[in-house]
N, C-alpha and C positions, 0 to 999 in steps of 0.2 A: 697524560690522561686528564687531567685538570684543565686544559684547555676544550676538550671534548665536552666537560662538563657543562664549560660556560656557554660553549654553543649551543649546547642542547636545554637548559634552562634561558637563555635569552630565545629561545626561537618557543620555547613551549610559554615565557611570562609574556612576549610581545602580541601574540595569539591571541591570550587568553584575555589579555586585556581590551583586544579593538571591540571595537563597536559591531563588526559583524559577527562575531562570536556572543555577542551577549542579545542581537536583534532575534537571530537563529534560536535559538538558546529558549527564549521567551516565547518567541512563536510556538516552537515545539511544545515546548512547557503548556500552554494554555491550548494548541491543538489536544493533547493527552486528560488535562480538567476538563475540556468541552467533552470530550469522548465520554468517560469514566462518569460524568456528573450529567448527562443527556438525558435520563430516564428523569432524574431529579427537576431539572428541566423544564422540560415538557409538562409534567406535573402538574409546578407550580404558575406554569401560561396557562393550564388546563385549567388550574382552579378559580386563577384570577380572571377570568372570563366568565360574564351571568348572563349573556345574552348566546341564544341557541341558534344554528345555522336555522333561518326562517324561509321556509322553500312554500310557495303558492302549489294547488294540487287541483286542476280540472280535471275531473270525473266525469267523463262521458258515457262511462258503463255503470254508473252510481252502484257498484257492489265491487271496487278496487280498493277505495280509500281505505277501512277501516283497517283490510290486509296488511295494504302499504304499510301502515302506523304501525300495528302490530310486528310487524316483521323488521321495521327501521328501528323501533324500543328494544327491542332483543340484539341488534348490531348494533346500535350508535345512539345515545341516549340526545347527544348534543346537534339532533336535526329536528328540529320543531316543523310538523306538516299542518297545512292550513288549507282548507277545504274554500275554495270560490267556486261559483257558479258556470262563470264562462273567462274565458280569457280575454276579455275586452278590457283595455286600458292595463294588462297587466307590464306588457312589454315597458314603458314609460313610469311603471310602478317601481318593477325593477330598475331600469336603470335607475332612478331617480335614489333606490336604495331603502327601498321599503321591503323590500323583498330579496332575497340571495340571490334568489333563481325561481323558473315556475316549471312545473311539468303537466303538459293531455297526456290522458292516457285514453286510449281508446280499443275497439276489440278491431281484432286481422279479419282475414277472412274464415279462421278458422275456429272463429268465437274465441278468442284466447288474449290476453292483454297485451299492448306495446304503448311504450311511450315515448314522446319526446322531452327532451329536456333544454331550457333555453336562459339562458347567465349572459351576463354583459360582456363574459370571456370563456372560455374554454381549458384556459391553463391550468385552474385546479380542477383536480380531477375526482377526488376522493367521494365527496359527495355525491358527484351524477354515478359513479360506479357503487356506491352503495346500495343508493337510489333501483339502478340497475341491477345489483343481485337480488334485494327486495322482491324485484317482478317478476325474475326470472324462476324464485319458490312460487311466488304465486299463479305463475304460469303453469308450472311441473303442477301443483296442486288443483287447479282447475283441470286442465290433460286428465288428470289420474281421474279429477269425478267424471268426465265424458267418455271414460273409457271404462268406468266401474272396476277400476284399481283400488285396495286398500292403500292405508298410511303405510302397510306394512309391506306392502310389493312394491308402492313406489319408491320407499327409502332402499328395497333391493335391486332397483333397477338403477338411482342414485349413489352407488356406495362403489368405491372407487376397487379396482381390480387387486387382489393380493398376490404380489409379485415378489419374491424374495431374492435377493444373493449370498448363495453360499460362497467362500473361498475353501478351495480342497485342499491348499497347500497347509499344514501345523500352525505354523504360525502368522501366516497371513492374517493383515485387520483386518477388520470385520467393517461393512461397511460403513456406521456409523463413527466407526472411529477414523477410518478415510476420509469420512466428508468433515470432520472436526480438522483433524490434519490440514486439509487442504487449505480452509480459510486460514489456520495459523501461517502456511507456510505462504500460501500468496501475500497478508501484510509484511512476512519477514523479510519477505525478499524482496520488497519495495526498499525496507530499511539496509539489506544488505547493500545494494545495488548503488542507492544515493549515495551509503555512506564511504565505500568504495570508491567510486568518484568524484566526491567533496575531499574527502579528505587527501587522497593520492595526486589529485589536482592541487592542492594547498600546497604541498610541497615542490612541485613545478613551477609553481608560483612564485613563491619563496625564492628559488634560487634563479630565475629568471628576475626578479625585482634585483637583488642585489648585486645580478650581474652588470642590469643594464642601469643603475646608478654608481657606478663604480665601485663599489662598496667592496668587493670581490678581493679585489685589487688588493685592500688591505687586510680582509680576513688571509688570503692565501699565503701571506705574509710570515703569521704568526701559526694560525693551523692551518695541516695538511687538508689538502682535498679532500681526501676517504675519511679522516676523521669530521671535516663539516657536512659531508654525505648522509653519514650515519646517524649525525647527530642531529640532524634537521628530521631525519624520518622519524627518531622515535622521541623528539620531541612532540611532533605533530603527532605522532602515535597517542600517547600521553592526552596530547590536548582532545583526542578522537575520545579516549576512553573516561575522560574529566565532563565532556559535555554528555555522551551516552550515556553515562554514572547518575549527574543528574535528572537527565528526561526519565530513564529507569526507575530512579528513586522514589520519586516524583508521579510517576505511573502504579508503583506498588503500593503508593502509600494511599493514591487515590482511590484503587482499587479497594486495598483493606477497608477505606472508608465507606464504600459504595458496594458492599458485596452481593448485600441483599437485592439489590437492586437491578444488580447487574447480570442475574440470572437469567432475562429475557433480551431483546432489541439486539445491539453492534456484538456485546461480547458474546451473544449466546450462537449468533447465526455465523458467526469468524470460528468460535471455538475456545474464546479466551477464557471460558468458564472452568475449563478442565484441561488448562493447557499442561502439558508435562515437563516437569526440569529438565530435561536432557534434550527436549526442543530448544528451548533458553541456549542451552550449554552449548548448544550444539552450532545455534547463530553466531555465538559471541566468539567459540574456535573459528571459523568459517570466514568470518567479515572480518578479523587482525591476521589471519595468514591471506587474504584476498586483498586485504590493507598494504601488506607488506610487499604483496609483489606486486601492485600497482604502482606502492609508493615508493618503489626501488625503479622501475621503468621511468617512471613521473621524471625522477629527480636527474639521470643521464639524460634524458632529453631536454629539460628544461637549462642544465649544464651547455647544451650545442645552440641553445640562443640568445643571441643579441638584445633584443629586443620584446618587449614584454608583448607587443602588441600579437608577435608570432608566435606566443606561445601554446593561443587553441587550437592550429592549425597542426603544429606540431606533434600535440596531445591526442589529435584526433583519430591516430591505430589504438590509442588505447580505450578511448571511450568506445571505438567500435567493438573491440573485443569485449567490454564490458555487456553495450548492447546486443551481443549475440549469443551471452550467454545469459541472458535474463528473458529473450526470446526464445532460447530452444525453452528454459523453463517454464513458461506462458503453455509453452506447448505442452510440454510433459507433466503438468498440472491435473490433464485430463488421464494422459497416458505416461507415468511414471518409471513403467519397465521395457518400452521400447527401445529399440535396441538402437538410436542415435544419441537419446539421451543415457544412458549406459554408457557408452564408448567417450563422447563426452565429458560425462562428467569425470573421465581422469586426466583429461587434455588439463593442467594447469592452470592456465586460463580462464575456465568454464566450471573449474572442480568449486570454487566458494559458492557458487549459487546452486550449481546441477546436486553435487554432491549433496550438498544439504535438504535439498528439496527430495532427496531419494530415501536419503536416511528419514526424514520426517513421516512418509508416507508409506514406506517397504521397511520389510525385517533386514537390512541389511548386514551379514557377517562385520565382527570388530576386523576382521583380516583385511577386509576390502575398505571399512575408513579408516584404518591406519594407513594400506599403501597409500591410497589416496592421498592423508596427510604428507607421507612422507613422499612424494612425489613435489609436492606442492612445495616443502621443505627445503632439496634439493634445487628445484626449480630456483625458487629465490637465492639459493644459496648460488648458485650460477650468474643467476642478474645482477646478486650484489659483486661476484667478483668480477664482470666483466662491463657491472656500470662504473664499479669505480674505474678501473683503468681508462671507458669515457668522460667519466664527469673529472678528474685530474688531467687531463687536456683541454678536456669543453670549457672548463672554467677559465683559460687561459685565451679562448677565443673571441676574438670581436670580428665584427661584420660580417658574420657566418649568416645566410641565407635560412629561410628554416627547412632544410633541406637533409633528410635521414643520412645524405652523404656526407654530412660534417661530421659523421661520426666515425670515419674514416681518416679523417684526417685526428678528431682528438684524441683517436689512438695512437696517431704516431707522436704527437705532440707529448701525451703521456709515459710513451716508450723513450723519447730523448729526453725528459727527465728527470 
């Protein structure tokens, strides 16, 4: 057992120490400060800014502008309007950067405002659509006086249709709690997804490197196969739960820091503001039993190759299977009780993303995520006993092709002995 040990601590210190472990790592890290400190941000660019978006304003109905101003102060303080006579020389003004942008505004045919808007570019956008709902009250506002509308019939003609959904079932969410849900569970299942595939890939990796520098040769020596099997996987497991621990940590802390703040923008329109522990809990079961039996497939296959070069190709049923079950999710984001993703999500396979995405969004019985889990249990419990009888032949293979039929063969290599 002490042999076990050392494999699994030399395959979790050598990890933790490279260089892409610690690049990954950082990115994450400072991805998660950007996120959480954004409000903070933005703020402090806002404030350290004294000069106001400065847009020129031809009035050719000389009874727009003042609306314009009025209605652009109420939306956006940081658009300075400037009244010129005619637009001669403007274009050359602007470009030159005297100017942001200029806008005519002129009446239709139906005595009512339109304008153009004219910038050295078109890519930001913010300003001409402000610009643009601006005119578009003052539009509705003129209409209502040539039609002898009140303020108080126009804002009823204005005022958007109330539409409600009930759900009939007990415990069905309620819709605001669905639409919270949902953002949670689409960022979660980006992280389930990646982490799944980085990590379960690692270990394929892993033992595809040591096969094809010989190195193999002399672990197999000393430890058995199933014991460096096992112990490469929950080394790496380890190194999975050492780096997520961090970014997590590191996210909550940011968070606590940023709370106030964080009630409106990323966190509020995701749902992060009121997200639930048992979302949390429910990821972190989900992505190490999804860990586990990718990273038990990884490790038999990456055992059947030579050569490190053929180890993506080899790898590549399993990232499919990954990507087909983070696409039916895509789907079932909209539609979570259809009956593909149902069925689905107990396929093994499918169950760390499907499953989780259901229990996040549906009242789902604990009876249906325990089978689930134990399904998923079983499952792995299968792949570890019949990768190990591949990977104690695979490891004994050279110039094997990357071909799923070598796996054929390191079973009988494993059966002689």
């Amino acid at each position: 057992m002490n042999k076990f040990w050392i494999v699994f601590w030399q395959t979790y210190s050598s990890k933790i120490k490279a260089k892409s472990f610690l690049i990954v790592t950082l990115i994450a890290v400072g991805a998660i400060l950007l996120m959480t400190n954004i409000n903070n941000i933005m703020d402090s660019i806002g404030s350290d800014s004294d000069s106001a978006s400065k847009i020129a304003v031809v009035d050719e109905t000389n009874e727009v502008f003042e609306s314009l101003q009025t209605q652009l102060t109420m939306m956006e303080e940081d658009i300075s309007l400037v009244k010129v006579e005619s637009d001669e020389d403007l274009k050359a003004q602007t470009l030159e950067g005297e100017y942001e942008a200029y806008v005519t505004i002129t009446l239709d045919e139906n005595q009512l405002p339109q304008g153009t808007y004219y910038a050295p570019t078109i890519v930001e956008a913010m300003t001409a659509g402000m610009i643009e709902g601006a005119l578009q009250q003052i539009k509705g506002q003129m209409a209502a006086t040539q039609l002898n509308l009140s303020a108080m019939e126009l804002a009823s003609l204005n005022s958007p249709v109330q539409f409600e959904k009930v759900a009939l079932e007990e415990n069905a969410k309620s819709e605001e709690e669905l639409n919270s849900a949902r953002g949670i569970v689409y960022v979660l299942l980006f992280v389930i997804y990646f982490s799944v595939i980085l990590y379960s890939s690692m270990i394929g990796s892993e033992v595809a490197t040591e096969k094809s520098s010989r190195v193999m040769e002399l672990l197999i020596s000393s430890v058995s196969p199933v014991q460096q099997m096992f112990a490469k996987i929950l080394g790496v497991a380890l190194l999975s739960i050492t780096q997520l621990g961090i970014i997590l940590g590191v996210g909550y802390y940011s968070v606590k820091q940023n709370l106030q703040s964080l009630d409106s923008g990323f966190f509020e329109f995701f749902g992060f503001s009121n997200m639930p522990t048992s979302t949390i809990v429910y990821a972190i079961v989900f992505c190490l039993l999804g860990y586990f039996l990718y990273a038990t497939l990884s490790a038999f296959l990456g055992s059947i190759v030579s050569r490190i070069e053929d180890l993506q190709q080899t790898l590549m049923p399993v990232q499919f299977l990954v990507m087909i079950g983070f696409f039916i999710a895509m789907y079932g984001l909209g539609n979570p009780d259809t009956p593909i993703v149902t069925v689905a999500s107990y396929i093994p396979f499918f169950t760390p993303i499907l499953m989780f995405m259901r229990v996040s969004m549906l009242e789902i019985s604990v009876v249906e995520i325990m089978a689930s889990m134990a399904i998923m249990i079983a499952t792995i419990g299968i792949l570890a006993w019949f990768g190990a009888k591949v990977y104690r032949g695979g490891v004994l293979m050279y110039g094997a092709k990357n071909s799923l039929k070598e796996i054929r063969k390191a079973l009988q290599i494993s059966r002689n002995n």
